[in-house]
matplotlib code that plots the C-alpha trace (Angstrom):
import matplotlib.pyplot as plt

x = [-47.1, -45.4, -46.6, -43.2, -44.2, -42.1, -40.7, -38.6, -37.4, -36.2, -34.1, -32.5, -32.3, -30.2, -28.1, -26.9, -27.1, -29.0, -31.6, -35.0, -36.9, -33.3, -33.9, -37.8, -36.9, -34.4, -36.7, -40.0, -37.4, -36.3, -39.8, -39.6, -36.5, -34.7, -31.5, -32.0, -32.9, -29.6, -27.5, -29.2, -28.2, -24.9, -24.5, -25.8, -23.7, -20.9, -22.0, -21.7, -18.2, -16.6, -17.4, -15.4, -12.8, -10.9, -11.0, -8.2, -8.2, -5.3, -7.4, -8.1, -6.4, -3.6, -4.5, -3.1, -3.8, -1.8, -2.2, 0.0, 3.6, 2.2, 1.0, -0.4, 0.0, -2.6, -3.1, -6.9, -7.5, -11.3, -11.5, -12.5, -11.3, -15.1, -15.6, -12.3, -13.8, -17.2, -17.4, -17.9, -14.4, -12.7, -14.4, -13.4, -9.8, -9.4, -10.8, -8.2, -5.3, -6.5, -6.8, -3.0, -2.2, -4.0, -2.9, 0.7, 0.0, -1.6, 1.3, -0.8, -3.3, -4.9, -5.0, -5.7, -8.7, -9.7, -9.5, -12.3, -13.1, -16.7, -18.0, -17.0, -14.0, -12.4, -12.5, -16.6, -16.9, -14.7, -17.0, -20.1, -18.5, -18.1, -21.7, -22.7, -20.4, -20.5, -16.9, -13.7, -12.1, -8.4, -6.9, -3.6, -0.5, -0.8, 2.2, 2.8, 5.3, 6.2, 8.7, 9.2, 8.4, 9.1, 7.9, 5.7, 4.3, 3.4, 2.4, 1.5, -0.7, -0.6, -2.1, -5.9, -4.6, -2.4, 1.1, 1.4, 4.6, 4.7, 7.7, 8.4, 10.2, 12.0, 12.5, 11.3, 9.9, 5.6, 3.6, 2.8, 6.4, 7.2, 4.3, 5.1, 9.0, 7.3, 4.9, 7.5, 10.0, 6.9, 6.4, 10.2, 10.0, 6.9, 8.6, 11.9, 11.0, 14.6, 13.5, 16.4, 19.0, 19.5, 18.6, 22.4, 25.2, 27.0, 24.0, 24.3, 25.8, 29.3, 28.4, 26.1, 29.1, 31.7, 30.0, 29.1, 32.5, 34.2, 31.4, 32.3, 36.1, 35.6, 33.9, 36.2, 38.8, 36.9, 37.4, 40.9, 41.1, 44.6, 44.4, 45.0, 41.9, 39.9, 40.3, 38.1, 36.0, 34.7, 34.2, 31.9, 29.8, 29.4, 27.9, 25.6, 24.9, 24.5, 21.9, 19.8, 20.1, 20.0, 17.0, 19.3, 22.2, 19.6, 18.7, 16.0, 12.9, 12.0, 15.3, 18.1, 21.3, 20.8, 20.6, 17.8, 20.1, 20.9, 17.5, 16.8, 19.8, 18.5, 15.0, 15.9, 17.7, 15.2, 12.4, 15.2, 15.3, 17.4, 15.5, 15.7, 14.1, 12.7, 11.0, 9.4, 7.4, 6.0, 3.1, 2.5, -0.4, -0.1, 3.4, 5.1, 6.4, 10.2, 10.8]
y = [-14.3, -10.9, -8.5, -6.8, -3.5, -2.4, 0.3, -1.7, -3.6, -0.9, 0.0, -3.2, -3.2, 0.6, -0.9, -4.3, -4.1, -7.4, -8.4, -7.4, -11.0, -12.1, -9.1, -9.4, -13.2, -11.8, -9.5, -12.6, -15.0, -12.8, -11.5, -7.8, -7.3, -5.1, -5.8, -9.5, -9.3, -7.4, -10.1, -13.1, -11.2, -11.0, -14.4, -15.4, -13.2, -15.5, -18.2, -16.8, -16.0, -18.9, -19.9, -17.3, -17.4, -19.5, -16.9, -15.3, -11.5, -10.0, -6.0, -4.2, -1.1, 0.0, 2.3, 4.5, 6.7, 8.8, 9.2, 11.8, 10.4, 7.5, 5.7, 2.6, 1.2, -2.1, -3.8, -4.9, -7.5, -7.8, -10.1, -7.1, -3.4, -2.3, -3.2, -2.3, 1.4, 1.2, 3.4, 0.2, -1.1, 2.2, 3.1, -0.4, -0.1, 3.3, 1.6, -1.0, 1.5, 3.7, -0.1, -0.6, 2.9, 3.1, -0.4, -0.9, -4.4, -5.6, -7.5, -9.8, -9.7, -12.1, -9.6, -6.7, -8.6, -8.9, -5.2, -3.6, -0.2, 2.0, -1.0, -4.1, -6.2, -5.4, -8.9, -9.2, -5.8, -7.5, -10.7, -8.5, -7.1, -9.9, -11.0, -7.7, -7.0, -10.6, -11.0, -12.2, -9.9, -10.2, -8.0, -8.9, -7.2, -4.0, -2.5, 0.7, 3.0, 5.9, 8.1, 8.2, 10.4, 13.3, 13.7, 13.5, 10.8, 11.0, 9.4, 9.1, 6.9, 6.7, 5.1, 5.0, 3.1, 0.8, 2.3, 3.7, 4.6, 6.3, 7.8, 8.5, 11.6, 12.4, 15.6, 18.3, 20.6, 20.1, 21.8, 22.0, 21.9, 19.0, 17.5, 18.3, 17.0, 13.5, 13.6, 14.7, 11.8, 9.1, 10.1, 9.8, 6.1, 5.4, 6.4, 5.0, 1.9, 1.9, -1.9, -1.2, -3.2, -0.1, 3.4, 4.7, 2.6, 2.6, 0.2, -2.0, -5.5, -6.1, -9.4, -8.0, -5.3, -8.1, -10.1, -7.2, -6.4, -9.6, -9.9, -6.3, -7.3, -10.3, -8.6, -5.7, -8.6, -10.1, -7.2, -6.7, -3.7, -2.4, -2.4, 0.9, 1.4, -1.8, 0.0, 3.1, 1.2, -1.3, 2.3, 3.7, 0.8, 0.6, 3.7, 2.4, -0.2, 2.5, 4.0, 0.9, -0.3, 2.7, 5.4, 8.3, 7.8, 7.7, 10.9, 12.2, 12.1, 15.6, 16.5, 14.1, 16.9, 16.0, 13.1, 12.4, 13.0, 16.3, 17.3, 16.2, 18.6, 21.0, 21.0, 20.3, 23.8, 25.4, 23.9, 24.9, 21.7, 18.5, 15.5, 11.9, 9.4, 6.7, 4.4, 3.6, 1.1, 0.8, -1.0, -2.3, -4.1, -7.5, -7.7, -10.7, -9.4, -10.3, -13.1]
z = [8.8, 9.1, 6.8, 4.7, 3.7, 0.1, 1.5, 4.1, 1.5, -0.6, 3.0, 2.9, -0.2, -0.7, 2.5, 1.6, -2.4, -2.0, -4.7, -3.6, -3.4, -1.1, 0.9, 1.0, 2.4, 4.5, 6.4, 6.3, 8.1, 10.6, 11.1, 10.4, 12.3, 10.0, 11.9, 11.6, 8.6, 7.6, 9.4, 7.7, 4.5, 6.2, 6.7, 3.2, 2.0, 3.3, 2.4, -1.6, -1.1, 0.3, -3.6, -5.1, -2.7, -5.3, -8.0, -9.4, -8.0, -10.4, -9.8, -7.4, -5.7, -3.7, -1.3, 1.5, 4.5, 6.6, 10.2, 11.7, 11.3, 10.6, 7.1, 6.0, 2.2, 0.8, -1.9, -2.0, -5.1, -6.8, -10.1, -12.6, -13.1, -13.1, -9.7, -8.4, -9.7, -7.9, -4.8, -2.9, -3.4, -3.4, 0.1, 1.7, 0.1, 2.1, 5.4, 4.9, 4.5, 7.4, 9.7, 8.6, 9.2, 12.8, 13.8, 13.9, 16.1, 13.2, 11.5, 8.8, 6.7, 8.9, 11.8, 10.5, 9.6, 13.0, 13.9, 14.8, 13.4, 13.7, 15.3, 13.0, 12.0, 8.6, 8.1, 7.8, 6.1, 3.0, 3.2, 2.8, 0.2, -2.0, -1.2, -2.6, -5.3, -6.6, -6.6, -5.1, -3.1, -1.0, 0.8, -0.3, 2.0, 3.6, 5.1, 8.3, 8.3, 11.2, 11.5, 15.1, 18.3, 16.0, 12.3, 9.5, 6.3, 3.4, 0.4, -3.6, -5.4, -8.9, -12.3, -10.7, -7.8, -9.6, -7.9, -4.9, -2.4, 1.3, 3.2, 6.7, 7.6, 11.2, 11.3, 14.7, 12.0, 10.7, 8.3, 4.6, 3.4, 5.2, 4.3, 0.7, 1.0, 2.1, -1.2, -3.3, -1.6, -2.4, -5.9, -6.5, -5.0, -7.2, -10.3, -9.5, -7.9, -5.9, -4.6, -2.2, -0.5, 1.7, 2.3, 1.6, 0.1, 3.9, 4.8, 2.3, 4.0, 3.2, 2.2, -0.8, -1.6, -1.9, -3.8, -6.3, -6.5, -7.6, -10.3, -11.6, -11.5, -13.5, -15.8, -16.5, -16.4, -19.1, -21.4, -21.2, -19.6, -17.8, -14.2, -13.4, -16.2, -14.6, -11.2, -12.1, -14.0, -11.4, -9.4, -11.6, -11.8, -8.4, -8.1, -10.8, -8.5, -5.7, -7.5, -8.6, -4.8, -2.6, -2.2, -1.5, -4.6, -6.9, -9.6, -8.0, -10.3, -10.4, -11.5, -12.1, -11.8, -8.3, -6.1, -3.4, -0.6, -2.4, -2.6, 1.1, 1.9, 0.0, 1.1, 5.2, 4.8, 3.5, 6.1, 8.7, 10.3, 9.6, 7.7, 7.3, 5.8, 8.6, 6.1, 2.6, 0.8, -2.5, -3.9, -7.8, -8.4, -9.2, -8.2, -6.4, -2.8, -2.7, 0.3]

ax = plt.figure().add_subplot(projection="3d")
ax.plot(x, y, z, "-o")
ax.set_aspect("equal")
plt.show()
């Protein structure tokens, strides 16, 4: 019988977060073979989870990375808060965002499980982690945005990982400004939540606008109002409407005198360069995705 010294089981130990009698019969079945040893542990480890694959996984993170004018948004669910803060989670949350971010062929959750990245799958890194964290653990959606052969990303997360937004830029011009137009941009869309039909009201299907139209009429009608009054009313809340429905009629959250696309104006003359806004998506945690 191979002798298993205590030191390499404090190794496999400090590697796989494996008890020390499962790693100490780990490294006895595969003879010494450290390597083996770690795979058996592996495959143990998978074992565990496919029980807890039924719980309930209502924390965890969203997390993003940027990748040139590229970013990648995910929401990674865990069973409790105090593991969604261990260094563990937080590490494989990031690898997940910077697979989404690096992988725009990747189109489910499914297959961005399958990626391969430093030399293993994403999908088998999240299955060791739940044999070694000792708890469900999803990776829920995950989303890409770019902004095209010319621009720049950028993102916000906020409440300890429980909100996060990106935005893609196109724009020819780089740097720390635009960089900081895209932050600003995200942090507007976290705190706004736009949940938009369209970018600006002209993309908003005529169908939608119709329909939006005739409900505001019959309401106005409904109080009584002359028509030449009803007229301007049904106006003004349609830009209402505009606003709740459209990224770049909203107040924009750093200050509300102006709209976004006033401060996108604004901030494309001063980076000397025009700007627009390819792309956004924002992340709450525990939210239901709209079909």
């Amino acid at each position: 019988m191979t002798a298993i010294s205590a030191q390499a089981v404090k190794k496999l130990r400090e590697k796989t977060g494996a008890g020390m009698m499962d790693c100490k019969r780990a490294l006895g079945d595969a003879g010494g073979d450290a390597e083996r040893a770690f795979e058996l542990l592996r495959e143990r480890g998978q074992a565990r989870a496919a029980k807890r694959a039924g719980r309930e996984t209502s924390e965890g993170l969203i997390a993003l990375a940027l990748d040139g004018a590229a970013a990648g948004l995910v929401e990674l669910g865990c069973e409790t808060d105090f593991v969604a803060r261990t260094a563990d989670f937080q590490s494989l949350a990031a690898l997940a965002a910077e697979t989404a971010a690096a992988h725009p062929e990747a189109q489910t959750a499914e297959a961005l499980c399958q990626v391969e990245r430093g030399g293993e799958k994403l999908g088998p890194r999240i299955r060791a982690a739940i044999g070694k964290l000792g708890e469900n653990i999803v990776l829920k959606r995950h989303a890409r945005i770019e902004a095209g052969p010319q621009g720049s990303a950028g993102g916000y997360i906020h409440a300890g990982g429980k909100l996060g937004a990106m935005v893609a830029l196109a724009t020819a011009a780089s740097g720390p400004a635009v960089a900081g137009l895209a932050r600003d941009l995200a942090m507007h869309v976290a705190a706004a939540d736009p949940s938009p039909i369209a970018l600006a009201k002209e993309g908003i299907p005529a169908e939608v606008l119709q329909r939006e139209t005739a409900i505001l009429q019959r309401q106005v009608e409904g109080e009584g109002k002359p028509a030449h009054v009803a007229a301007k009313i049904v106006e003004g809340r349609l830009r209402k409407f505009y606003g709740e429905v459209c990224l770049l009629e909203q107040p924009f959250v750093k200050d509300s005198k102006q709209s976004v696309q006033q401060f996108l104006e604004e901030s494309a003359a001063r980076i000397g360069e025009p700007v627009q806004i390819a792309g956004f998506v924002r992340y709450r945690l525990g939210e239901t995705p709209a079909e």
